[in-house]
C-alpha positions as CSV (number, residue, x, y, z in Angstrom):
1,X,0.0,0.0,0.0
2,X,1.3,3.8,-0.4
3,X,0.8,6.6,1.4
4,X,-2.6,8.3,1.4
5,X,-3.2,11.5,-0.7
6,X,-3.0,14.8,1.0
7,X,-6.1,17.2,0.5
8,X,-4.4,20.5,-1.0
9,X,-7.3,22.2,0.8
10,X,-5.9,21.1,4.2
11,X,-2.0,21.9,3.5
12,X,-3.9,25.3,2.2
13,X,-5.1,26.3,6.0
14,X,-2.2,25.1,7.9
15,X,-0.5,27.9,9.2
16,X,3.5,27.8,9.4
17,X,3.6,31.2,11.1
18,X,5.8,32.6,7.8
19,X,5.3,35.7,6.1
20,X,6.7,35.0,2.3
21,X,7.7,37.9,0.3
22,X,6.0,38.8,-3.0
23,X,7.3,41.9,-3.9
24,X,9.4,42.6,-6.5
25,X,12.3,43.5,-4.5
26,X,14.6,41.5,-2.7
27,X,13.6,41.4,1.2
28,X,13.2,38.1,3.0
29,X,10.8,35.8,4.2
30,X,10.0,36.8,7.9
31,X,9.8,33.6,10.3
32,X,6.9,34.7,12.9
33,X,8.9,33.1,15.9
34,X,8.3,35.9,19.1
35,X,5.2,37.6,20.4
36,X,4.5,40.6,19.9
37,X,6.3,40.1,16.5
38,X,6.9,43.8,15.3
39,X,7.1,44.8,11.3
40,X,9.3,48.0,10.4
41,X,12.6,49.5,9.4
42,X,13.9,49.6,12.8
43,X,16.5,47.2,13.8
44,X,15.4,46.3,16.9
45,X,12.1,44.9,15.3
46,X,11.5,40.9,15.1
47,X,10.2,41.5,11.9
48,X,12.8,44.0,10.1
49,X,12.3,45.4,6.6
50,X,15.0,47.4,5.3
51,X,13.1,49.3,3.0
52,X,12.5,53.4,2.9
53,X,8.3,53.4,2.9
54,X,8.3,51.0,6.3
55,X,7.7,52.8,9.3
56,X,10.3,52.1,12.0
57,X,7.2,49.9,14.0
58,X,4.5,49.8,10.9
59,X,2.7,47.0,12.1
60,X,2.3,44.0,15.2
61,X,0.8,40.7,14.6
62,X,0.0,39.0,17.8
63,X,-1.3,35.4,18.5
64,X,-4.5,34.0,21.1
65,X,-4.6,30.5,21.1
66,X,-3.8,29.5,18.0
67,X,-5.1,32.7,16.0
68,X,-2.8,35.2,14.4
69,X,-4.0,38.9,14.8
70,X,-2.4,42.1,12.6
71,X,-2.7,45.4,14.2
72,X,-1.2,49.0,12.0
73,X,1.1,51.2,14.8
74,X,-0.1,54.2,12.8
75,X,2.4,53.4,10.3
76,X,2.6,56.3,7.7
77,X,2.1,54.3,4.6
78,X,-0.3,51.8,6.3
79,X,-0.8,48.5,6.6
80,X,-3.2,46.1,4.6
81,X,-4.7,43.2,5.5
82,X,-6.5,40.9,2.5
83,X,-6.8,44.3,0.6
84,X,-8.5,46.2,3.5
85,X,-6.4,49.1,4.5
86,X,-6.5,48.6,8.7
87,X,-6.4,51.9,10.9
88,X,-4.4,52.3,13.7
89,X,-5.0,49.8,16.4
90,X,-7.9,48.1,14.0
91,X,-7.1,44.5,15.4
92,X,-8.0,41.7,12.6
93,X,-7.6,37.9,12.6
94,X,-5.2,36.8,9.6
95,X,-6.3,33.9,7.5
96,X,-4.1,31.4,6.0
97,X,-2.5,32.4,2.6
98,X,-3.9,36.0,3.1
99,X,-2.1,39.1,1.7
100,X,-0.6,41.8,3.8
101,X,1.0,44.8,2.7
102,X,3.6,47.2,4.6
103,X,3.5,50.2,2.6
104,X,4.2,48.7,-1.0
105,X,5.6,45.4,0.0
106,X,3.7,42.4,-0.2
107,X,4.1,39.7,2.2
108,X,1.5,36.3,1.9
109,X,0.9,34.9,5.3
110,X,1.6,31.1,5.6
C-alpha cells in the first residue's frame, strides 16, 4: 500500500507562522517566531524590513490560542490586511495564505 493523498485544501489552512515575500524587491521571508512580533525599518524589530516606505514599527501581529491577529502602529504608509487598509490599532484575525501589505511590499501569510 502507499501513502494516502494529501487534500491540497488542508495543506492550504495550515499555518506555518511565515510571512513570504512577493514583492518585486529583494527582502526576505519573515519567520513569525516571538510575540509581539513587530514589522518595520527599525532594527530592533523581530520582523525587520530594510526598505524606505516601512515605518520604524508599521505594524504587530499578535497570536490568542492558536489565532494570528495584525494590528497597523499608525504606520505612515499603512498597513493592509486581505486588501483592507486597517487603521491604527484596527485588530483583525489573519487567515491562512492571506495578503498583507507594509507600505508597498507584499508579504503572503503562511
Amino acid at each position: 500500500m502507499g501513502r494516502p493523498t494529501v487534500l491540497l485544501a488542508d495543506q492550504r489552512k495550515t499555518i506555518r507562522g511565515v510571512l513570504r515575500y512577493e514583492g518585486n524587491n529583494q527582502l526576505p521571508d519573515l519567520k513569525i517566531d516571538t510575540f509581539p512580533y513587530v514589522i518595520g525599518s527599525a532594527a530592533d524589530c523581530p520582523g525587520h524590513v530594510d526598505c524606505a516606505t516601512i515605518s520604524r514599527h508599521h505594524a504587530k501581529i499578535t497570536k490568542v490560542e492558536n489565532v494570528y491577529f495584525i494590528e497597523d502602529m499608525n504606520s505612515a504608509n499603512g498597513t493592509k490586511a486581505g486588501g483592507t487598509l486597517l487603521d491604527y490599532k484596527m485588530k483583525v484575525s489573519l487567515q491562512a495564505n492571506e495578503i498583507l501589505e507594509f507600505a508597498d511590499e507584499k508579504f503572503r501569510f503562511i
